[in-house]
C-alpha positions as CSV (number, residue, x, y, z in Angstrom):
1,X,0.0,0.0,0.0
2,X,3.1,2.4,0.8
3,X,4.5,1.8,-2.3
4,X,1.0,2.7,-4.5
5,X,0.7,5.4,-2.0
6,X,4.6,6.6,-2.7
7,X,4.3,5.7,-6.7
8,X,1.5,8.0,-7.0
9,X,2.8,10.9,-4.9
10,X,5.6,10.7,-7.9
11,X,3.7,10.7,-10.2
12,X,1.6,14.2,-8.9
13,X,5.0,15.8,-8.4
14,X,6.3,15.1,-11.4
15,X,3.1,16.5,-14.0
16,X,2.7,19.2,-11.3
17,X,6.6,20.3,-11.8
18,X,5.9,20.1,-15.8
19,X,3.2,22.0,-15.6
20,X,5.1,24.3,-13.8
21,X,7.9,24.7,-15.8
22,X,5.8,24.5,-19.0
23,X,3.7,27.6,-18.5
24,X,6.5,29.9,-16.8
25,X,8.2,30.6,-20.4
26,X,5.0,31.1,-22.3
27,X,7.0,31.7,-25.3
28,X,9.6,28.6,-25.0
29,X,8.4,26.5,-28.5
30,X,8.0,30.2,-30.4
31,X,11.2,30.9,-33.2
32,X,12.6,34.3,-32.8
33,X,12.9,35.7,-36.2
34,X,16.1,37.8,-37.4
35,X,14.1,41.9,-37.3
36,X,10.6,43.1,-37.6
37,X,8.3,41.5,-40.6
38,X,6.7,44.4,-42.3
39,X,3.1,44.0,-43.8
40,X,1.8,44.5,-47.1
41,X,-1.4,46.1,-47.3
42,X,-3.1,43.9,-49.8
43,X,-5.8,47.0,-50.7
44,X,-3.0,49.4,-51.8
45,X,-3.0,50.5,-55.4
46,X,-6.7,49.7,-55.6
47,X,-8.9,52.1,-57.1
48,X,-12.1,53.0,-54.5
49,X,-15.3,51.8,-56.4
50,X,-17.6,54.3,-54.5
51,X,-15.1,56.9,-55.4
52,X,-17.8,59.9,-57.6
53,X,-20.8,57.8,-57.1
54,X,-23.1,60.4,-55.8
55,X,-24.9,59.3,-52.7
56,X,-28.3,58.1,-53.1
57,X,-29.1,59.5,-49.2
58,X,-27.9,63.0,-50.0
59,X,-31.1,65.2,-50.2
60,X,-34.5,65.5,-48.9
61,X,-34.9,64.0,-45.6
62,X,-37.9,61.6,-45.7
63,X,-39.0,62.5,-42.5
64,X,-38.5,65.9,-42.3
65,X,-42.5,67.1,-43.3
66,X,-45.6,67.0,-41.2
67,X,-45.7,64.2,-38.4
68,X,-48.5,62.2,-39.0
69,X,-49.2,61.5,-35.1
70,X,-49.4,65.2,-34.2
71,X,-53.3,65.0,-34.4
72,X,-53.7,62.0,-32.7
């Protein structure tokens, strides 16, 4: 029974320490890389397509005349 009792007490310490020691360096399994990666903006160079379309909201205000509740 001691020896169950001793085995798994091992066993505990021994996942508890790699748990441990896996999550204090978060970034153990990353690569560093050599500088700074820049990004390429994959819109760049494209033309706008709503660039001179007039917009279709632009002008009288739907709501703007008499409220039809007022009366009632």
């Amino acid at each position: 029974m001691k020896v169950k009792y001793l085995g798994t007490l091992f066993a505990a310490s021994v996942l508890s320490l790699g748990l441990v020691t896996s999550c204090a360096t978060p970034c153990a399994g990353e690569t560093q890389t050599g500088g700074e990666a820049t990004e390429v903006d994959p819109c760049a160079g494209v033309v706008d397509p709503c660039a001179g379309v007039v917009d279709p909201c632009a002008g009288v205000n739907p709501c703007a005349g008499v409220d039809p509740c007022a009366g009632q």
